[in-house]
Structures are given as structure tokens and as C-alpha cells.
C-alpha positions in Angstrom: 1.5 1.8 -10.6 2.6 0.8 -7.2 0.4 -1.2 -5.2 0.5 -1.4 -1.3 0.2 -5.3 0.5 -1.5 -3.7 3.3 -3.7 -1.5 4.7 -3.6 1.0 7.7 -7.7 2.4 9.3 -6.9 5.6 9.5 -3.7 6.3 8.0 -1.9 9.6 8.5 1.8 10.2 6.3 2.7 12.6 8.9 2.4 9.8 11.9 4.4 7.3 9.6 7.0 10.2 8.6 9.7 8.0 10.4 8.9 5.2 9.6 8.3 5.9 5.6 10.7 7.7 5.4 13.1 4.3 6.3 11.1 2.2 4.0 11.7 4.7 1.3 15.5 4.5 2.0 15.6 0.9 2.3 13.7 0.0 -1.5 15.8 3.1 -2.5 18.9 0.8 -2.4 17.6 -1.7 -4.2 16.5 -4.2 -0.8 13.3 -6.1 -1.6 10.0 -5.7 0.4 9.1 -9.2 1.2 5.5 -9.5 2.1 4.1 -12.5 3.6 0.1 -11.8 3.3 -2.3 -12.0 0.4 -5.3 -9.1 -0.5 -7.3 -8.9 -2.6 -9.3 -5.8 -3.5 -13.2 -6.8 -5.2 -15.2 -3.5 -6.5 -18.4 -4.3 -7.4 -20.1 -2.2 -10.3 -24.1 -2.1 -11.3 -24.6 -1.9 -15.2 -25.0 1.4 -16.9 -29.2 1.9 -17.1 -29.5 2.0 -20.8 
């Protein structure tokens, strides 16, 4: 599973192409992705009704 450090409203591959494309290339090679800023995700879930 790969998990992403950020997030993008709105977020369209084909107006990153470029740009995705170079990232690709670059952790391709075996060059780290360094990433400065901490998430987290919370999901909240009600119990099942039983």
C-alpha cells in the first residue's frame, strides 16, 4: 500500500501529468521522497445496530 503525505482539493492526473510523471522517474531511481509535514487521517465509525 502506498500512502500519499499530502493532499491536492481537486486533483486531476491529467493536470499533474508533468509533473507525476517526474516524480515517478525520480523514486524510479531509487531517490528518496523526503516529506517534511505530518497527517493524519481519523474515520469515525457508528456501531453496527444489533
Amino acid at each position: 500500500m502506498n500512502i500519499t503525505p499530502w493532499q491536492i482539493p481537486d486533483f486531476d492526473a491529467g493536470r499533474y501529468d508533468t509533473r507525476l510523471r517526474a516524480l515517478h522517474a525520480r523514486l524510479s531511481s531509487g531517490r528518496p521522497l523526503t516529506v517534511r509535514c505530518h497527517r493524519f487521517v481519523i474515520t469515525a465509525r457508528r456501531p453496527l445496530k444489533s
